[in-house]
BAFI-3210 file (N, C-alpha, C; in Angstrom, 3 decimals, decimal comma, padded with zeros to 6 digits):
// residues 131
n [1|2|3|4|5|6|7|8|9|10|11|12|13|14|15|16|17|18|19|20|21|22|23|24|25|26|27|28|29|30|31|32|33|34|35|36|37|38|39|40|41|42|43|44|45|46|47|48|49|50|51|52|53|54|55|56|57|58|59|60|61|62|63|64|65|66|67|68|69|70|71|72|73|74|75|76|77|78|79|80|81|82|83|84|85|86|87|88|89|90|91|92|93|94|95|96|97|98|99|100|101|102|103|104|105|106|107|108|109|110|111|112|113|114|115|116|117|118|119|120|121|122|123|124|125|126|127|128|129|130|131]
n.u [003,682|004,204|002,896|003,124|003,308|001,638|-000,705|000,146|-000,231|-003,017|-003,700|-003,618|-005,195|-007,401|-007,087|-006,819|-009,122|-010,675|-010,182|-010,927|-014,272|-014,205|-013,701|-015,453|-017,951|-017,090|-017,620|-020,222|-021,534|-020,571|-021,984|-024,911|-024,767|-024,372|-026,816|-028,770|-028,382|-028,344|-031,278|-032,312|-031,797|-032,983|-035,405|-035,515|-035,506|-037,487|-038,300|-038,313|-037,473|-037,010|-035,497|-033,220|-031,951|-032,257|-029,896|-028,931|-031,629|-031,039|-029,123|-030,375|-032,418|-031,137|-029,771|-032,094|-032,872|-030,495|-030,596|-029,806|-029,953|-031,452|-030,697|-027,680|-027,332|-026,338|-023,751|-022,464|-021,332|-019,998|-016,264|-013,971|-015,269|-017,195|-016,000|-015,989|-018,444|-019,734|-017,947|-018,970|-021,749|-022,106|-020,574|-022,881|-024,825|-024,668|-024,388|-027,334|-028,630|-027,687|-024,832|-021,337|-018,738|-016,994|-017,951|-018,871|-016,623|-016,018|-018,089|-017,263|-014,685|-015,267|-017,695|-019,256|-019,233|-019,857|-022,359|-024,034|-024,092|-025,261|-027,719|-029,089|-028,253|-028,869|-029,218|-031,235|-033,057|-033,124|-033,238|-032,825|-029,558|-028,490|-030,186]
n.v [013,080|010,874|009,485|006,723|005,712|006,427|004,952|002,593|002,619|002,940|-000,005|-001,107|-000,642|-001,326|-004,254|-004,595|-004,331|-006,100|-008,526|-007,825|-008,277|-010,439|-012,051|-011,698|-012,072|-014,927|-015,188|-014,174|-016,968|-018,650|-018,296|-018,002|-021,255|-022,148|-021,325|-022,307|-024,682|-025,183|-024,446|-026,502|-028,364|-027,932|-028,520|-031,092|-032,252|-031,999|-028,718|-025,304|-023,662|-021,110|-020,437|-020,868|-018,683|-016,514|-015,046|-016,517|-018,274|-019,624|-021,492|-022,885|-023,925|-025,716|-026,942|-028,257|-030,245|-031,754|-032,754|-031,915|-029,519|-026,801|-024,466|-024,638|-022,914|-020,764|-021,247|-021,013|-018,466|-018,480|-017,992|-020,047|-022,164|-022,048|-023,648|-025,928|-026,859|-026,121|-028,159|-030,782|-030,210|-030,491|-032,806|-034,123|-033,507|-034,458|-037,159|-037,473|-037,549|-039,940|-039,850|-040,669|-039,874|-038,567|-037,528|-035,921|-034,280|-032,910|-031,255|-029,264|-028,665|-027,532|-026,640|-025,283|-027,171|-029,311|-028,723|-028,446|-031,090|-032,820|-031,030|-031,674|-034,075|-037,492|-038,201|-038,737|-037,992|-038,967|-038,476|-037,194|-037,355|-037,381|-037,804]
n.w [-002,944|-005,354|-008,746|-008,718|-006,584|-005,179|-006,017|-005,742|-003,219|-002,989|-004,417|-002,275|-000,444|-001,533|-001,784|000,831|001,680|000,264|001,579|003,816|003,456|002,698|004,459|006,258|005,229|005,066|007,770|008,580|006,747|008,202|010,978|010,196|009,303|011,797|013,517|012,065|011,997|014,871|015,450|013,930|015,818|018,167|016,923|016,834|019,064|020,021|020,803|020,910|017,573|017,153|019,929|019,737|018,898|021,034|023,163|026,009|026,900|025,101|026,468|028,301|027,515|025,918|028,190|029,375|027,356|026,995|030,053|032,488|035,596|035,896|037,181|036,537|034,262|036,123|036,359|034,486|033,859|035,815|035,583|034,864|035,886|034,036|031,539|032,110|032,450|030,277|028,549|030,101|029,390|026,480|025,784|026,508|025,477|022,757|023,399|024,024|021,631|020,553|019,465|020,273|022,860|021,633|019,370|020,828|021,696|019,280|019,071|021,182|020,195|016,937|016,638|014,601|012,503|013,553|014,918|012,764|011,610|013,955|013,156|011,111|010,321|010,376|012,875|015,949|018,836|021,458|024,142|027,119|028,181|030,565|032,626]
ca.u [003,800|004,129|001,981|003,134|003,084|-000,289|-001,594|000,603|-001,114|-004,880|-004,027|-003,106|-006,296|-008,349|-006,718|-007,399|-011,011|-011,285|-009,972|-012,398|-014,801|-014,480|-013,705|-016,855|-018,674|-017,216|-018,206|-021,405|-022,062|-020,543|-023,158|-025,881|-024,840|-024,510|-027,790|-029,729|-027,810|-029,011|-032,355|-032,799|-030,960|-033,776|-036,831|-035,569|-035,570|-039,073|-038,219|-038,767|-036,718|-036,400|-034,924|-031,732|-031,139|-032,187|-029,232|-028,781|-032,461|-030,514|-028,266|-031,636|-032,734|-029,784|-029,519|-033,290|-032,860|-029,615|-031,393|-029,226|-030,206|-032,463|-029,497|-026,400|-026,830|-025,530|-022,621|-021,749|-021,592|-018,161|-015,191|-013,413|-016,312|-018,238|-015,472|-015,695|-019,740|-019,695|-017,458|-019,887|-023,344|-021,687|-020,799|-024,195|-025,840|-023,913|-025,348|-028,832|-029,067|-027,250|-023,462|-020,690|-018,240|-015,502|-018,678|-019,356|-015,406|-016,191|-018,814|-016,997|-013,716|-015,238|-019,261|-019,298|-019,216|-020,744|-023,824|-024,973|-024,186|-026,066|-029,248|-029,451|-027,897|-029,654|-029,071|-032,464|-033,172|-033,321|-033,591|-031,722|-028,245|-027,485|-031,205]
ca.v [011,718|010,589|008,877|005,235|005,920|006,730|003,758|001,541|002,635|002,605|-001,161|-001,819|-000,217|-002,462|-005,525|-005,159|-003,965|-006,921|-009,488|-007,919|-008,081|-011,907|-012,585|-010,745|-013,071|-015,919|-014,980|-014,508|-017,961|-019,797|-017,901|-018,647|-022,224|-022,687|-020,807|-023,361|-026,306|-025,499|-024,521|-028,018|-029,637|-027,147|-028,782|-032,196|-032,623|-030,987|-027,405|-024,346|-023,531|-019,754|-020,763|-020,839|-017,241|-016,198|-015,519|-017,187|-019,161|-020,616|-022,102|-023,131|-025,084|-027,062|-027,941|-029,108|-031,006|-033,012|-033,047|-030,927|-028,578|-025,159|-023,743|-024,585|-021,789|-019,556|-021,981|-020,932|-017,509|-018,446|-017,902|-021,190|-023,598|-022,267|-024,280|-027,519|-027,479|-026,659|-029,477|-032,080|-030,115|-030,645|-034,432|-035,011|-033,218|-035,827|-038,655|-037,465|-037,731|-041,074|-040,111|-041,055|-038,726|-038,277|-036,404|-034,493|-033,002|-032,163|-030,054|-028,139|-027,318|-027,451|-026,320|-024,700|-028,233|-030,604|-028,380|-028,356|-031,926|-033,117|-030,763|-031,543|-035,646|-038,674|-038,315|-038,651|-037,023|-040,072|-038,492|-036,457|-038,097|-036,659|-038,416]
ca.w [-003,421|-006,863|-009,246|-008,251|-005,082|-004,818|-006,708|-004,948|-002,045|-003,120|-004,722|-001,062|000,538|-002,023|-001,304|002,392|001,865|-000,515|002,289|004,892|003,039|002,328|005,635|006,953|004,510|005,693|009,143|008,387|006,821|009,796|012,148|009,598|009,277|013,462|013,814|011,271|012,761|016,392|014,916|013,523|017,142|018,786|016,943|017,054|020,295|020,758|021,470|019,668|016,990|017,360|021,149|019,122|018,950|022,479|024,055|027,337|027,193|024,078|026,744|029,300|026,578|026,114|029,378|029,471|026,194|028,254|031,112|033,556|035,658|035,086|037,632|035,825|034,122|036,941|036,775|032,758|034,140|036,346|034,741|035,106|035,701|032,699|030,385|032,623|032,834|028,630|027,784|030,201|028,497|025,351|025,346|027,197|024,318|021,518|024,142|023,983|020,110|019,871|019,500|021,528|023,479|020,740|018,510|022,033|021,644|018,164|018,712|021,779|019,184|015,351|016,681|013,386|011,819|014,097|015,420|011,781|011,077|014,445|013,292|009,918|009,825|010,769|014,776|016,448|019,759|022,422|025,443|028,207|028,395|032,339|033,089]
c.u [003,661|003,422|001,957|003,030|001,595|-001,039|-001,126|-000,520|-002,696|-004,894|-003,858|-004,192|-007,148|-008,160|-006,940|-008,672|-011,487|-011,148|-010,812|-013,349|-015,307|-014,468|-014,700|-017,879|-018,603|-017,426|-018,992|-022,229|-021,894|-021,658|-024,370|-025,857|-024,860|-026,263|-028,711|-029,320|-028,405|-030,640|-032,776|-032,526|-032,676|-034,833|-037,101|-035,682|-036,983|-039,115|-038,393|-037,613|-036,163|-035,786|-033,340|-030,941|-031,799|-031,197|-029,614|-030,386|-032,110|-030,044|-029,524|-031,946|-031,804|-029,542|-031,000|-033,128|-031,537|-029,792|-030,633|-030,073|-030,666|-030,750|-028,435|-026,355|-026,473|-023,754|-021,496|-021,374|-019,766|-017,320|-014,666|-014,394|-016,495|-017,209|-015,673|-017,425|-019,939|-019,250|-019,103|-021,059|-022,689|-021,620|-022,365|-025,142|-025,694|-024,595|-026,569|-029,253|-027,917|-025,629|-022,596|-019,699|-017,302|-016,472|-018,606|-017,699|-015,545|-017,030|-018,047|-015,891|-014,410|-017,064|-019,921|-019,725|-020,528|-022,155|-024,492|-025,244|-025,183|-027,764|-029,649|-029,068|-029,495|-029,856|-030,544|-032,430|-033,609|-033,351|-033,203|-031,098|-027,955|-029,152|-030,703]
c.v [011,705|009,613|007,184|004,849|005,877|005,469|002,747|000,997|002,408|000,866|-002,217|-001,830|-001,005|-003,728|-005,916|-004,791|-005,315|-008,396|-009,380|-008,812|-009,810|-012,903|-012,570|-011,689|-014,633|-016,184|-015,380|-015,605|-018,858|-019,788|-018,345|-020,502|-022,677|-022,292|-022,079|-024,579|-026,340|-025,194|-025,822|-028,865|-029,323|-028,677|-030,478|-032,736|-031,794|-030,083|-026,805|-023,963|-022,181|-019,582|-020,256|-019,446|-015,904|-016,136|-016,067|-018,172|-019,984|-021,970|-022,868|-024,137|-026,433|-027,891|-028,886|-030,260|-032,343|-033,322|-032,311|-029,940|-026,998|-024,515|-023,698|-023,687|-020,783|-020,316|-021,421|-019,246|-017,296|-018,721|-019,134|-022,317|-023,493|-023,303|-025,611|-027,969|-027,441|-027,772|-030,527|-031,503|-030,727|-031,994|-034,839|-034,547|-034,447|-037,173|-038,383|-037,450|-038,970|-041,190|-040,196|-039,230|-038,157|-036,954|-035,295|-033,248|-032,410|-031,224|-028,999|-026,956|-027,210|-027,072|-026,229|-025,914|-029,182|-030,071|-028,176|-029,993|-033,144|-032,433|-031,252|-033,118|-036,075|-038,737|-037,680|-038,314|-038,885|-039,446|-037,825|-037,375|-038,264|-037,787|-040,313]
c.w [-004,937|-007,375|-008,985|-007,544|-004,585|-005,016|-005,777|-003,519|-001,999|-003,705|-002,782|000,073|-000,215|-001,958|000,411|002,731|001,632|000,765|003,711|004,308|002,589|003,506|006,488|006,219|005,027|007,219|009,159|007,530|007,659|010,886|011,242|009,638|011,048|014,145|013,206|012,390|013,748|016,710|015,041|014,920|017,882|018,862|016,664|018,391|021,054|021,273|020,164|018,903|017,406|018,538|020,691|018,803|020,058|023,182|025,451|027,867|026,383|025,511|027,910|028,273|026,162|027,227|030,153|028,219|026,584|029,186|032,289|033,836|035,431|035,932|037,370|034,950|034,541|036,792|035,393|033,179|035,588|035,999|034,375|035,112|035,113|031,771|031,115|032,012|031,331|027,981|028,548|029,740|027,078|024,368|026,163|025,801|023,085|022,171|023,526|022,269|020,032|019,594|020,701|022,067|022,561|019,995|019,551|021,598|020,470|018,109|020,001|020,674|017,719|015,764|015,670|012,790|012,260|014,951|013,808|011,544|012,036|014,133|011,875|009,178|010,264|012,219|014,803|017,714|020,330|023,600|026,094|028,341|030,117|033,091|033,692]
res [x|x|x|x|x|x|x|x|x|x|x|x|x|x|x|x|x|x|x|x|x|x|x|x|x|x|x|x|x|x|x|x|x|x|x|x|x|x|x|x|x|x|x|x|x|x|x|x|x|x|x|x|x|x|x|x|x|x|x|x|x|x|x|x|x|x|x|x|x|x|x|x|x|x|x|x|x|x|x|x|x|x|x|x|x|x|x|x|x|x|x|x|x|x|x|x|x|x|x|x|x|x|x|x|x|x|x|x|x|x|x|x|x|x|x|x|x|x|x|x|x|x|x|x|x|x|x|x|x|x|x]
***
């Protein structure tokens, strides 16, 4: 290979290091910002904060904090139901702090968004929704 060649090629291996590399960043503030967010959902609703990065008692907690079932979490665990029984935890969670069902779809597609903006707004913890 020849000298332009070469470079060509190493400006091509730093340009896709450099786009990891930013992408990997912006990863890792989405998971930081969903982690805080459901932190703050956690300890508004009178649970423990660190709950929030427990897998799968994360999801036990949620469904005590909407008031569903301790056993629906065998239910998140079947292929096909788990997306039916997430959407209704989801908008029951948006109930139980005061918003309506439209916020509930926002947090199933944009989570990222609306699990920070439920832990960290004005929404107050009222109750189990499913109660």
């Amino acid at each position: 290979m020849d000298g332009s060649l070469m470079l060509l090629a190493e400006s091509e291996g730093l340009i896709a290091g450099l786009f990891g590399l930013i992408f990997t960043l912006l990863w890792i503030g989405l998971v930081v910002a969903l982690i805080a967010g459901m932190w703050k959902v956690f300890e508004k609703a009178g649970k423990p904060g660190w709950a929030a990065i427990v897998p799968i008692y994360n999801a036990i907690v949620i469904l005590e904090i909407v008031g569903r079932p301790t056993w629906w979490i065998l239910l998140m665990f079947i292929p096909c139901l788990s997306i039916i029984f997430s959407i209704i935890v989801m908008i029951d969670l948006a109930k139980s702090f005061g918003k309506d069902a439209l916020f509930g779809i926002g947090l199933i597609f944009l989570s990222f968004i609306f699990i920070p903006i439920l832990g960290f707004g004005s929404a107050r913890y009222e109750g189990p929704a499913a109660s």
